[in-house]
N, C-alpha and C positions, 0 to 999 in steps of 0.2 A: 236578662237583657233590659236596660234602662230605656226609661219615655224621654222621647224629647219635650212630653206636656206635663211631666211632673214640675211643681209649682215649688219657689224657692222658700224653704221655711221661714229663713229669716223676712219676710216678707209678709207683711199683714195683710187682708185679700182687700182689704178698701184701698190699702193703699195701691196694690195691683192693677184694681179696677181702675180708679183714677188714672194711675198712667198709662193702662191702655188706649182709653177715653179721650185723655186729652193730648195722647203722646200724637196723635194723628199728624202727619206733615204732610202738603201737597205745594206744589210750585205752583203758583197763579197767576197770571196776568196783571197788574196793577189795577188796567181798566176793565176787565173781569171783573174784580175783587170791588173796585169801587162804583158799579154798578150794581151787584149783587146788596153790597150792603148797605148806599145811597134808597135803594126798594122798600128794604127791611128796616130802615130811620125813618119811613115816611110813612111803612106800614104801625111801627112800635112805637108809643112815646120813651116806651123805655132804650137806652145804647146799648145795655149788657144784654137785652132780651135779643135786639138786632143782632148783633155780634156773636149770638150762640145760635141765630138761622143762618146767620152768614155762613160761619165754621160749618155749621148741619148741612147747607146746601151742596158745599163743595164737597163733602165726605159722600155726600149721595150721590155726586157727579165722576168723582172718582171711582164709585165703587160700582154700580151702573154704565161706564163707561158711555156715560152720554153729556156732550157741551152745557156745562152750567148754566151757558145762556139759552140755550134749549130749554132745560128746567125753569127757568126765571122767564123763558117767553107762557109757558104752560100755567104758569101761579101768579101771573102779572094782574090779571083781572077778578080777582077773588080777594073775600074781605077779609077779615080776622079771623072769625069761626073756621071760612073753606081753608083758608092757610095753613090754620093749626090740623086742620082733617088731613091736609096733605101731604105736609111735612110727618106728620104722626106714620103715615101708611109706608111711605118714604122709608123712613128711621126703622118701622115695627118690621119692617124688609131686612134690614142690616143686623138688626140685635139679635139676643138669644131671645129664646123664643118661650122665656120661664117669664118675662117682664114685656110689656108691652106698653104704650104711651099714645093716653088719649081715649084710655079703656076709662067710663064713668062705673060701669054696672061689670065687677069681677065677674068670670065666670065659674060655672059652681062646676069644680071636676066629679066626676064618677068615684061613689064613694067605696068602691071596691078598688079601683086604680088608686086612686089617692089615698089608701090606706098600704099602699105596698112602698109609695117613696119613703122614700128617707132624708131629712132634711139636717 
């Protein structure tokens, strides 16, 4: 019997990844969308960095199943450091759970468990 999660060979897993990643679609409000990321230009000097919490905010509002602007009432008064802690806990929520973002200090696995993966 075949997987439905068996993985296309002709497909390179970076390249996989990426379009899982970015393949993300959500219908957004305009004035949603341009209040989320008007926050995020004010919080960022950088656009592209705004624009990738933009994206992040709404995929954690999607996927949480809680109003954006609820999120963005939550993280409106924190600076750069607590945003990035938030957004991180946020995200480290959604992903696998082999990679995490916002980790400074790896953590050291069990070297009995960590000798049985296989990578």
């Amino acid at each position: 019997m075949g997987s439905v999660n068996v993985a296309n060979p002709k497909l390179d897993t970076t390249v996989r990844v990426i379009d899982e990643f970015y393949g993300f679609q959500v219908d957004a409000d305009a004035n949603e969308y341009d209040a989320v990321n008007s926050f995020f230009r004010a919080s960022f000097n950088n656009k592209s960095a705004a624009d990738s919490f933009t994206s992040a905010l709404f995929r954690i509002a999607d996927e949480t199943k809680t109003p954006v602007l609820a999120l963005l009432d939550q993280i409106r008064d924190q600076d750069q450091i607590q945003l990035t802690a938030t957004m991180s806990y946020y995200l480290n929520g959604l992903r696998s759970y082999t990679t995490l973002l916002g980790i400074n200090q790896p953590v050291v696995p069990n070297f009995y468990t960590a000798r049985n993966v296989r990578s």
